[in-house]
C-alpha positions in Angstrom: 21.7 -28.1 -47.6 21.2 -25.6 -45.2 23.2 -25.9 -41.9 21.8 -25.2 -38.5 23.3 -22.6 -36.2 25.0 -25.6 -34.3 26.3 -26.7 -37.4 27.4 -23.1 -38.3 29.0 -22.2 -34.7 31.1 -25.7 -35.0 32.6 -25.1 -38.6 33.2 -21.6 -39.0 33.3 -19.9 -35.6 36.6 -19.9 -33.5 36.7 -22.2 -30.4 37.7 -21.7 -27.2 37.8 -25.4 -26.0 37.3 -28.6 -27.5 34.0 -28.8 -25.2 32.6 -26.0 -25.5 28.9 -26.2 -24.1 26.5 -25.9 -27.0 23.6 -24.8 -25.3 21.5 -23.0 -28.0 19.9 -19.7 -26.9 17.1 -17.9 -29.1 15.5 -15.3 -26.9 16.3 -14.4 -23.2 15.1 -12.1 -20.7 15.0 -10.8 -17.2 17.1 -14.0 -15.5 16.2 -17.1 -18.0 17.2 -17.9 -21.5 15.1 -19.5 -23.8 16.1 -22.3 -26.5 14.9 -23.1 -29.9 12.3 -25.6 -28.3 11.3 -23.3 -25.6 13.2 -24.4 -23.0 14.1 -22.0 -20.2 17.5 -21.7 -18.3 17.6 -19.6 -15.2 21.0 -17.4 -15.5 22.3 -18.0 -12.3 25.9 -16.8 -14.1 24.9 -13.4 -15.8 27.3 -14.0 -18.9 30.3 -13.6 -16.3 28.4 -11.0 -14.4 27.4 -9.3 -16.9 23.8 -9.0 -16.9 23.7 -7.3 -13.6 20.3 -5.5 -14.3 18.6 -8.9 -16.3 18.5 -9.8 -20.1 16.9 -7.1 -22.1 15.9 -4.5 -19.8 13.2 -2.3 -20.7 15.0 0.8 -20.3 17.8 -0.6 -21.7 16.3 -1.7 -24.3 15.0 1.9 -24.8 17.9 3.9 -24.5 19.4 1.5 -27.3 16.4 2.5 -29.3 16.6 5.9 -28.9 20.2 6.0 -29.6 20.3 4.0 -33.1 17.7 6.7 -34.6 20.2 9.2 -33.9 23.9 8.1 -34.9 26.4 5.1 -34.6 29.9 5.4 -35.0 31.0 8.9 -36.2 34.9 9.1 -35.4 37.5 7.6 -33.2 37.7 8.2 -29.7 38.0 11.7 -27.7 37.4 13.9 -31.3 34.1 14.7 -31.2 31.3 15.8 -28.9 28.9 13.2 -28.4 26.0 13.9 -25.9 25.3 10.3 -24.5 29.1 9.6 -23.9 29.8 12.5 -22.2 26.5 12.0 -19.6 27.7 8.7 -19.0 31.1 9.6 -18.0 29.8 12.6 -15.5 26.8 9.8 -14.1 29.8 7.3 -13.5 32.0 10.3 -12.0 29.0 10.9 -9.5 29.4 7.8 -7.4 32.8 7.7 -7.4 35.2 9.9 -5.2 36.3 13.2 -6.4 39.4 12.8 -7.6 38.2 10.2 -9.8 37.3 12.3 -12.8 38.0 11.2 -15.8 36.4 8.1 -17.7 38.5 6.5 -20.7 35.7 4.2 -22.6 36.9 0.7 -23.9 35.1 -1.9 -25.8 35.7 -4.4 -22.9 37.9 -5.1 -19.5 40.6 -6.6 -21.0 41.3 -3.5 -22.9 40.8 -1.2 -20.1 43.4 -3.0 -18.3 45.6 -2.3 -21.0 44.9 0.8 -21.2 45.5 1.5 -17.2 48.8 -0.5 -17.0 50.0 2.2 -20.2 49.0 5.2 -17.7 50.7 3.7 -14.5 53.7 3.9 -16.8 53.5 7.2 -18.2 52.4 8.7 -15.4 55.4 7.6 -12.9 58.2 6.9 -15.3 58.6 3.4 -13.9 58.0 -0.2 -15.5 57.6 -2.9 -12.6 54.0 -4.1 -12.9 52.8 -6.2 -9.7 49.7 -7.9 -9.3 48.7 -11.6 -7.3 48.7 -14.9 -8.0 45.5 -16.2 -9.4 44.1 -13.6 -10.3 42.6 -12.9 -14.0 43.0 -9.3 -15.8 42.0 -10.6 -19.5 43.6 -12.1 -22.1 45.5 -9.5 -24.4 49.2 -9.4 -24.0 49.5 -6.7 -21.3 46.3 -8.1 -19.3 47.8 -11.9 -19.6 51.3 -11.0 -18.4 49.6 -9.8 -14.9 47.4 -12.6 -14.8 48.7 -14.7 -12.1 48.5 -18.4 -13.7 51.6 -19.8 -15.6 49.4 -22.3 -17.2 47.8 -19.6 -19.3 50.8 -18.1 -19.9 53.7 -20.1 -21.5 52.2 -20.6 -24.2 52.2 -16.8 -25.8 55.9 -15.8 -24.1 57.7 -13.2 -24.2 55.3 -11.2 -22.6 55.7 -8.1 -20.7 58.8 -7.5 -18.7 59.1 -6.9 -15.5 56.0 -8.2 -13.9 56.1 -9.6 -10.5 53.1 -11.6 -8.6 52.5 -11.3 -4.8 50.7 -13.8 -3.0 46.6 -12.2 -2.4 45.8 -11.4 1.5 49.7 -11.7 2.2 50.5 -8.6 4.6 54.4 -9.9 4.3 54.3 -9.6 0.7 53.7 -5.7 0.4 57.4 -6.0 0.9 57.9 -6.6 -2.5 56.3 -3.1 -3.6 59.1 -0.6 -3.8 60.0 2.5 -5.4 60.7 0.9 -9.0 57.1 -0.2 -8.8 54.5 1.7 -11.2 51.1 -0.2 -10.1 50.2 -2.9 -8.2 47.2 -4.4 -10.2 44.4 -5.8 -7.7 40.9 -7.0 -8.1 39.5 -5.9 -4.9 37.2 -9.5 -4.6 39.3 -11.7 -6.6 37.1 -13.5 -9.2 38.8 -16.3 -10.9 40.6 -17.6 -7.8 37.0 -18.6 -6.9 36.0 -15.3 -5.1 38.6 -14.7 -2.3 37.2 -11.7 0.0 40.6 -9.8 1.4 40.6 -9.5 5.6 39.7 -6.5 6.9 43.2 -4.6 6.8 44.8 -6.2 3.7 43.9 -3.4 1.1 44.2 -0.4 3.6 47.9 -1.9 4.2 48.3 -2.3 0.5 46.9 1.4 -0.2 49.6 2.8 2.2 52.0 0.3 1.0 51.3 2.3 -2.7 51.2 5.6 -1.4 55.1 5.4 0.4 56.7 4.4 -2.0 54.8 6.8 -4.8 52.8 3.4 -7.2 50.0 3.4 -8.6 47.0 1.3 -7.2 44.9 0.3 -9.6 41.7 -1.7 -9.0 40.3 -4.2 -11.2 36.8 -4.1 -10.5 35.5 -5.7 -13.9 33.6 -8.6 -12.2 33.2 -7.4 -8.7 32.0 -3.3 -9.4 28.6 -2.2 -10.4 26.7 -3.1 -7.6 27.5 -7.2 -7.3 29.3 -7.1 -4.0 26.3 -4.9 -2.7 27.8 -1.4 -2.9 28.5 0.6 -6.5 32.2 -0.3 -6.0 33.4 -3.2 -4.2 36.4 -0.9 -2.6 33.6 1.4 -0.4 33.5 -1.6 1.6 37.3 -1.7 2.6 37.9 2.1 3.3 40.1 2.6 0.1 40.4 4.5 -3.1 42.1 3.6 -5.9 44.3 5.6 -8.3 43.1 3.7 -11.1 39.7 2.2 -11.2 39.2 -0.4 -14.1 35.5 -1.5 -14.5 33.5 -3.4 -17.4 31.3 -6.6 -17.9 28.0 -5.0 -15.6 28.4 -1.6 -16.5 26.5 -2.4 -20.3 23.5 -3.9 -19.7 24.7 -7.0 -22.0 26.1 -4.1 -24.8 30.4 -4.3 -25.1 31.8 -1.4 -23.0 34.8 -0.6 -20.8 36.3 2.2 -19.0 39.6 3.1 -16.7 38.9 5.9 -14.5 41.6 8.4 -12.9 41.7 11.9 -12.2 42.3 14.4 -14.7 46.2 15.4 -13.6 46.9 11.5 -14.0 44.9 11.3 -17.3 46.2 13.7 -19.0 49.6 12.2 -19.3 48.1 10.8 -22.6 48.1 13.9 -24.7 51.5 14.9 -25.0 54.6 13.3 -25.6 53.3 11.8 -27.7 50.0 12.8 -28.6 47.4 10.0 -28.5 49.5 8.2 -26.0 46.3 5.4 -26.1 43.6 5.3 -28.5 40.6 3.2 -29.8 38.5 3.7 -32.6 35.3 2.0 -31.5 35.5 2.8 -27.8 32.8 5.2 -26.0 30.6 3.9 -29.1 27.1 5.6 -28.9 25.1 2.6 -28.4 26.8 1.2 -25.8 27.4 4.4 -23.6 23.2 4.6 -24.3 22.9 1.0 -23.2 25.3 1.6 -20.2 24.0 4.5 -18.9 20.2 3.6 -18.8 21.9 0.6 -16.7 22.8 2.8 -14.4 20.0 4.8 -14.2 17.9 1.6 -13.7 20.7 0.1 -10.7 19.8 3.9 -9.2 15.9 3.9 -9.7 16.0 0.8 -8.5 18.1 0.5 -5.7 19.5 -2.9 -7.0 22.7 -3.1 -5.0 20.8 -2.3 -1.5 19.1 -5.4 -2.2 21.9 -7.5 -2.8 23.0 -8.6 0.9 19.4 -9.6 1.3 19.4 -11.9 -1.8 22.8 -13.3 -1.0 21.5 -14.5 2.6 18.2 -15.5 0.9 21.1 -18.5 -1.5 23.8 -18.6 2.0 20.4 -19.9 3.8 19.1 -22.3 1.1 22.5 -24.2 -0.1 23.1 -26.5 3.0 24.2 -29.9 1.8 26.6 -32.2 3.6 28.6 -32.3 0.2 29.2 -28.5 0.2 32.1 -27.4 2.2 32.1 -24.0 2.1 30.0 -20.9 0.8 32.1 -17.9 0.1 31.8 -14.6 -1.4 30.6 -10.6 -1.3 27.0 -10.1 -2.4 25.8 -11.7 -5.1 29.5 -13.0 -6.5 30.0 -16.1 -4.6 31.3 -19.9 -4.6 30.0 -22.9 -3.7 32.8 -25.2 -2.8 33.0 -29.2 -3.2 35.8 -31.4 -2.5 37.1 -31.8 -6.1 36.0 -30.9 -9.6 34.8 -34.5 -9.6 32.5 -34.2 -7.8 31.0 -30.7 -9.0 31.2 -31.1 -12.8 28.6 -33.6 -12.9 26.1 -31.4 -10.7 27.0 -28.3 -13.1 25.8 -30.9 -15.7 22.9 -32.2 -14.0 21.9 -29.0 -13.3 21.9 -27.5 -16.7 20.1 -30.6 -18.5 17.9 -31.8 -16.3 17.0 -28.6 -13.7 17.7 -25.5 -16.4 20.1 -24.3 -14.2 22.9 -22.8 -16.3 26.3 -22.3 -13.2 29.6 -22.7 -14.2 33.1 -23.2 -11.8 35.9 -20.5 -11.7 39.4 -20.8 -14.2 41.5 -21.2 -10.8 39.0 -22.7 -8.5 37.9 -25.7 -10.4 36.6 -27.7 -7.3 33.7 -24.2 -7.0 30.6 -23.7 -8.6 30.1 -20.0 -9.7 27.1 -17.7 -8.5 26.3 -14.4 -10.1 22.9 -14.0 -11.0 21.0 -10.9 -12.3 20.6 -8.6 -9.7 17.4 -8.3 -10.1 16.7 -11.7 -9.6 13.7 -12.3 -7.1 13.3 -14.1 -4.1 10.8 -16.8 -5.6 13.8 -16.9 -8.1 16.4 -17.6 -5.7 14.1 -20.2 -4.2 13.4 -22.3 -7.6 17.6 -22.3 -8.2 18.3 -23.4 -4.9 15.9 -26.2 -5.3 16.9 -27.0 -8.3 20.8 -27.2 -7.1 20.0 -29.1 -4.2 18.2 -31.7 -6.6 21.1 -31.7 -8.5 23.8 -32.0 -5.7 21.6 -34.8 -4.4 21.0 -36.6 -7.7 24.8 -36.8 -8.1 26.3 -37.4 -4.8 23.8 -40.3 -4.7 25.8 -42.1 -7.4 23.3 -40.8 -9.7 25.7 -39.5 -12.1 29.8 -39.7 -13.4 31.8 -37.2 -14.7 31.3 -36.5 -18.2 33.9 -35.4 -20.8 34.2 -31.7 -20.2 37.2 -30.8 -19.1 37.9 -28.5 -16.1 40.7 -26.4 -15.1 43.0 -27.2 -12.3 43.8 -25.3 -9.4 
């Protein structure tokens, strides 16, 4: 008998969840997916903000192409000279300040934050680690111990030492940042929390807070960088720069790729005592360092982030419901909030089966319905999801729907 790929994914491949959501997807491109029937889903999610420039760019596609008739892997990291790495690191240094001028690849954010929290300690000789509650970093050991929810924690203790958690947007807690502290860890829009947008003088405060007392500041800018708040880096908004920059998810084009950026003086900590002082054999692989950088040769070309405050407007103006209570966010990363998980789990459901709408809510924001669609995603676009959502919301908070059996995370 010969198993379908449902059958396959639920007896062989490692879950996440005891609901996982089982929505088969054979082909996708631009902002829909496509299942084995031909159905199509509009992505209003990305993969986690992932997909910033669409599913299967051209040019992405391309620069994959071109790439895989040349070499793949050849030899672990920072050995050998590899053209299409090396570009991508000088394009990524151009639209970042100066002093930001070296580019570590990873195969993903979670390992970039690893790799960041090691240089904070090398580089000042310290070990305190602080970074806020509810916020997410990843899930490897070093990423989970500065993620700022207990319930995803207790289970895999001991982790790091000496880790403390602030409260986000809390002027009085930049107390707590002294001079045993080697970074404070930040997302500069926190994500998970269910996109929380710091007031006007929080991260200058917390930037000056760093520089007194001699920590690092490193941002995470996994989900909110390349171009989804509406600027390249979510921190040119705030009138900051960071020590560290930690960026991933976006910057592939859908290929696995990483980096942590700092400035040489700061890097270079890693290559003595001891030699190696991080290393990864797969990271600054050739195919994705093609795939990334025609990504950001096509957010250039194309001017995607300049359109992004226009689009965001284009959903703010649309999603006006007297069950929605609030719609927060920066650009195109924003939140939809309900009164309870209740009552926005069946929508997300509705939505997805009966509207091809794929959303999703946040890991510590469960009462919010995630938006991060493609940036390219056009206005007619935005129009059909927003029609679609209102159907939904309507549908459900009509008492035409219950809550089914997926489980959601609480606050």
């Amino acid at each position: 008998m010969v198993l379908t790929p449902r059958q396959l994914f639920l007896r062989h491949q490692a879950q996440t969840s005891d609901f996982p959501l089982l929505l088969e997807i054979e082909r996708a491109e631009g902002v829909y997916m496509y299942g084995p029937d031909g159905r199509r889903y509009l992505d209003l999610i990305s993969g986690i903000g992932v997909s910033n420039v669409g599913h299967r760019h051209p040019r992405v596609l391309a620069g994959i192409r071109a790439q895989l008739d040349k070499y793949l892997h050849l030899m672990v990291y920072g050995e050998l000279v590899q053209a299409v790495p090396a570009q991508l690191a000088e394009a990524i240094h151009k639209t970042l300040p100066v002093h930001l001028d070296s580019v570590f690849f990873t195969n993903s954010g979670t390992e970039a934050i690893e790799g960041a929290l090691k240089l904070a300690k090398r580089h000042t000789g310290r070990t305190e680690l602080i970074s806020c509650l509810n916020a997410y970093h990843g899930s490897t050991h070093g990423a989970l111990s500065i993620t700022g929810s207990e319930g995803f924690k207790n289970s895999f203790r001991p982790l790091l030492p000496d880790v403390r958690h602030i409260r986000h947007n809390e002027l009085a807690d930049l107390a707590f940042i002294t001079e045993r502290t080697a970074a404070v860890v930040i997302e500069t829009v926190q994500g998970e929390a269910g996109v929380r947008v710091p007031s006007p003088g929080y991260l200058p405060a917390l930037r000056a807070r760093c520089t007194e007392v001699g920590a690092l500041l490193i941002l995470d800018e996994i989900q909110c960088g390349y171009g989804r708040t509406g600027t390249m880096w979510a921190f040119e908004q705030f009138g900051i720069e960071p020590d560290i920059l930690v960026c991933a998810k976006g910057m592939g084009g859908g290929m696995p790729i990483g980096a942590f950026i700092s400035s040489t003086e700061i890097m270079s900590g890693f290559k003595t005592n001891p030699i190696l002082g991080h290393c990864t054999t797969f990271g600054g692989h050739p195919v994705s360092c093609a795939a990334a950088l025609a990504t950001l040769q096509v957010m250039q070309d194309e001017r995607l982030a300049e359109g992004v405050a226009a689009k965001a407007e284009r959903f703010r103006a649309q999603l006006r419901h007297p069950a929605i209570r609030a719609v927060r966010g920066r650009g195109l990363m924003m939140a939809v909030e309900f009164d309870s998980f209740a009552v926005l789990k069946p929508i997300i459901d509705h939505a997805l089966k009966r509207e091809g709408i794929l959303t999703d809510w946040f890991l510590f924001c469960d009462n919010s319905l995630r938006l991060a669609p493609p940036l390219t995603i056009s206005e007619t676009e935005i129009d059909e999801a927003c029609a679609a959502l209102l159907r939904a919301i309507e549908h459900i908070t009509r008492g035409g729907g219950g809550i089914s059996d997926r489980a959601g995370q609480t606050n």
